[in-house]
N, C-alpha and C positions, 0 to 999 in steps of 0.2 A: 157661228163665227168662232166658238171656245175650239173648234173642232179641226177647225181650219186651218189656226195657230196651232194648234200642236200638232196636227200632220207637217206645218212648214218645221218647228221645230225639229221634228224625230229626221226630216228628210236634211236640216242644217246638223245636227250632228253625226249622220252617217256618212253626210262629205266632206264634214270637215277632218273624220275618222281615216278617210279613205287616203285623201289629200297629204298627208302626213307618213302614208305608210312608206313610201317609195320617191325620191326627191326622180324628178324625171331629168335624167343627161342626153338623152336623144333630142338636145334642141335642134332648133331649124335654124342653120349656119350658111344657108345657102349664100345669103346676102354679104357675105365676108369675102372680098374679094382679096384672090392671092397671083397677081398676075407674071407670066411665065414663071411659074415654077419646075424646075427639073431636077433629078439628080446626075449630075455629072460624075462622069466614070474614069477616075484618075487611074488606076489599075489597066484599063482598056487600052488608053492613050499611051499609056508609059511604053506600056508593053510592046505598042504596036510603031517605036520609033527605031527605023533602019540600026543598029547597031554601030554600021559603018563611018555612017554619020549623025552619030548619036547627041553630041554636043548640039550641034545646029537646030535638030529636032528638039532634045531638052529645051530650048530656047524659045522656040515657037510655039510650047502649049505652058511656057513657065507663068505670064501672067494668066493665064485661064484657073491655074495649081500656085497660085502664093502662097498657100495653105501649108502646101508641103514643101512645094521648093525653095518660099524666101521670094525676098525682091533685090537680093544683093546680085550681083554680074555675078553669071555663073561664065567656068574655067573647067579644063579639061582635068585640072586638079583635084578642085574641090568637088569633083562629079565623079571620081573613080570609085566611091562607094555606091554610089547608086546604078553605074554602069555593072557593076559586079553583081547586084541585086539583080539585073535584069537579064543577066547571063548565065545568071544560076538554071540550070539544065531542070531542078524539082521543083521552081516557080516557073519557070515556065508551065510547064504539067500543069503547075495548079491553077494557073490564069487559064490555060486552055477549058480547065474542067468550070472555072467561075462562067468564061465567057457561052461554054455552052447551056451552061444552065441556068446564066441569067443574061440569057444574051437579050432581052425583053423586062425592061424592069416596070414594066407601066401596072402593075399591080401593087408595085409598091410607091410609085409615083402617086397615084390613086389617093393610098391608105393614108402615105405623109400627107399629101395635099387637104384633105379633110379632117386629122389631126390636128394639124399646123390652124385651121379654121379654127377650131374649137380650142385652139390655143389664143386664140386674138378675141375670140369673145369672152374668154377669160381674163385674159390679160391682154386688155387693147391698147396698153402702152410699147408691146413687147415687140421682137425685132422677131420673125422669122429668118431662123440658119439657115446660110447655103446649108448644102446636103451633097457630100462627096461618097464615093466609095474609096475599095482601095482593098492591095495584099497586104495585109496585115504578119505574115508570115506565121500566121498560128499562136497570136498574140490572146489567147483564150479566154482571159480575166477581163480582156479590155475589149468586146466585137465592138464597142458604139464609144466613141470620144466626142466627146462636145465642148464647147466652148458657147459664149454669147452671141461669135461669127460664126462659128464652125459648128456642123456634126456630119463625125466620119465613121462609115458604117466598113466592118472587114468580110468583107463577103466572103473569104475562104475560112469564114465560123459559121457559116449557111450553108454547108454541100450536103447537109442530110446528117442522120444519124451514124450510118454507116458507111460515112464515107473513108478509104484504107487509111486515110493518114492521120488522123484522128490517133487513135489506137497508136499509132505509128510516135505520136508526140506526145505521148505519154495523157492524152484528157481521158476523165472519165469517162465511163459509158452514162455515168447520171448524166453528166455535162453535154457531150455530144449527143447524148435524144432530144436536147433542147435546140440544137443545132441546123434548125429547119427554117425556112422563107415566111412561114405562118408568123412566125414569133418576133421577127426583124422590127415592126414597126413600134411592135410591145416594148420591148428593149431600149429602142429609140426614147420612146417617150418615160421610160423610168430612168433614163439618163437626164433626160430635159428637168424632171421635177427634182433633180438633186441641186440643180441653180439656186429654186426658190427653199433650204431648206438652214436652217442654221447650223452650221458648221462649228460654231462656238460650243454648240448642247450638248453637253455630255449626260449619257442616262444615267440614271442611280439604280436601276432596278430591272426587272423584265417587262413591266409593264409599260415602261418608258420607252425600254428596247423594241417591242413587239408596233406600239404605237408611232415610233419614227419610223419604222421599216413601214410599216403599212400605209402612209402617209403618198409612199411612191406609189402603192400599191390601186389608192384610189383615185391619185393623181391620172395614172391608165386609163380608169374606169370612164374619167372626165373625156380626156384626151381621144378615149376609143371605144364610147360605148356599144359599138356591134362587136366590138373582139371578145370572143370565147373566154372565159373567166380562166379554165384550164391552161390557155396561152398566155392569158398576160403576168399570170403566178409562174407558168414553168414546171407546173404538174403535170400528171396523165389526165384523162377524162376518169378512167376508172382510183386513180387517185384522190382527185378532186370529190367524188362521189361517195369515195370513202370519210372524206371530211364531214360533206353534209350529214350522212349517218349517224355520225361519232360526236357532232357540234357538243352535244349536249355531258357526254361522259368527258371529252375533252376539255372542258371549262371546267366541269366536278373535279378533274384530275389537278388542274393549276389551283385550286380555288385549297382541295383537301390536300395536299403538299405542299401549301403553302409556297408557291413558287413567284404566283403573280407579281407580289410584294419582294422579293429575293436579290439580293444583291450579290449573289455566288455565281460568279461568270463559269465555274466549272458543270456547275448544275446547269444554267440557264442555259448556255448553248448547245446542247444537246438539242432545244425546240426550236434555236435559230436558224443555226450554221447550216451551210449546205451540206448534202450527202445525200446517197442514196436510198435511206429512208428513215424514220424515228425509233429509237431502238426501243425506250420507255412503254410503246406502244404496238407497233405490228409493223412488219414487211409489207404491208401495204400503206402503212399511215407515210405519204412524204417528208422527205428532210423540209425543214423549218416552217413545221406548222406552227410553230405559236405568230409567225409573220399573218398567216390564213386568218386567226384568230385575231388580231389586231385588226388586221382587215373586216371583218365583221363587227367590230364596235365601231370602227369610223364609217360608217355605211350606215350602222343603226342611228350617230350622232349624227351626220348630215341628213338623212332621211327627217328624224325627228326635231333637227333645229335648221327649218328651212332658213331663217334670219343668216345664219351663218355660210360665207362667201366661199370658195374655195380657196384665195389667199388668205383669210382668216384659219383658214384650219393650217394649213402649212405654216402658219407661224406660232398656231398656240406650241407650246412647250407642256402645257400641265398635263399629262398622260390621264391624273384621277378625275381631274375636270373633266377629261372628255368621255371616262367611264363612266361617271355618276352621270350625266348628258346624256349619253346615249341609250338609257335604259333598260342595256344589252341583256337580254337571257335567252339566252338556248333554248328551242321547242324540245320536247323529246319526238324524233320519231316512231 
């Protein structure tokens, strides 16, 4: 009998071991019903109304677009800047190049649609956004606008990495490699978690800094757990791999510079900000890994305090609370 119990024991602490290691986001959402969902193509529509008789067409798809156009009585007036938009000879070009290349958006119809799930079993008080597209005209800081009604994706910031006019509008080339269909829904949803976050917090330090940024970061995770970790950060694959490698010198390097704790935005952002890659570090380490590194203590604090909600963590503010929590140390590889 002595023998029996302590086989059950050894086998209750090896699960309860196990159980703790990895909080499981792959739940089963099937049951979350989102019915007609689509993304409506404001960009498509626009474009495709006779010019001749442009007003009368604006008119007929204005309540489907209140979004954009307003619910006031549109005039030949107050439509001459949008008539100009659409007679622009290099948006034309660039709708042509959207509509070829997404002329079929049911991939990302797809992705939102099971997102959007696993945003209602998080938050099942919350409203699911229509979901518009649109020419954005190279509006590059901003590809995904959302509001609590709205989220408006700019689809001429998805033509690829290489696409000529990129280059042409002066974006990076770090900026336009992100610039891809894979990463659309990422984007989406690190916009969405900027709703739930407080706006009042101002950080004192990097580890404040690293730990709100990362906060979107696993918001994603929530939001997308089959998306590539590489896509929902904005890394390469061989970037991101370089991170795993370095975890461990990387934490040595904030911990022995005393950065973590650092209130010197001139130093700090050097591990934030976007760029091309970390200069402290190597031409392969990516811009704003100390964001990656905040991201791995909130992963190791959810993992290890299953008690804690997803909206609990978007609203703690304590950065050390969640360090000390989540009992974060780097393996060495």
């Amino acid at each position: 009998m002595r023998k029996i119990v302590s086989i059950f024991v050894v086998i209750f602490i090896l699960s309860a071991c196990g159980s703790g290691s990895e909080r499981k986001l792959n739940v089963d959402v099937s049951g979350i019903n989102i019915p007609g969902f689509t993304i409506e193509r404001y960009e498509k529509d626009l474009f495709a109304i006779d010019r001749n008789h442009f007003l009368e067409g604006l008119k007929a798809i204005q309540h489907k677009y209140e979004v954009f156009l307003g619910s006031e009585e549109l005039t030949k007036n107050n439509t001459v800047p949008l008539f100009n938009y659409i007679s622009d000879t290099s948006l034309i070009r660039v709708n042509r190049d959207i509509q070829e290349k997404y002329n079929d958006l049911g991939f990302l119809t797809k992705e939102l649609k099971k997102a959007f799930q696993y945003y209602l079993h998080y938050f099942p008080e919350a409203k699911v956004p229509e979901v518009y597209t649109y020419l954005s005209g190279f509006l590059f800081e901003q590809p995904i606008q959302i509001s609590e009604r709205a989220m408006i994706i700019g689809l001429d910031l998805y033509l690829g990495e290489n696409y000529p006019d990129y280059k042409k509008y002066g974006i990076p080339a770090y900026k336009s490699r992100r610039m891809v269909g894979e990463r659309i829904s990422a984007d989406c949803m690190k916009e969405l978690s900027l709703l739930f976050l407080d706006h009042n917090f101002a950080p004192k330090n990097f580890l404040d800094e690293i730990i709100q940024n990362a906060k979107s970061l696993y918001f994603i995770d929530a939001m997308l757990p089959e998306k590539a970790d590489h896509l929902k950060i904005g890394f390469t694959e061989k970037q991101l791999q370089w991170c795993k490698q370095n975890e461990r010198n990387i934490w040595g390097f904030f911990i022995d510079k005393q950065i973590l704790y650092s209130a010197n935005y001139e130093l700090t952002r050097k591990f934030i900000n976007d760029g091309p890659f970390t200069h402290a570090f190597s031409k392969d380490a990516p811009a704003g890994i100390g964001n990656w590194v905040g991201w791995q203590i909130i992963r190791a604090y959810m993992d290890n305090n299953p008690e804690i909600s997803l909206q609990e963590l978007l609203k703690e503010n304590d950065a050390k609370k969640i360090l000390k929590a989540s009992g974060y140390k780097p393996k060495q590889n």
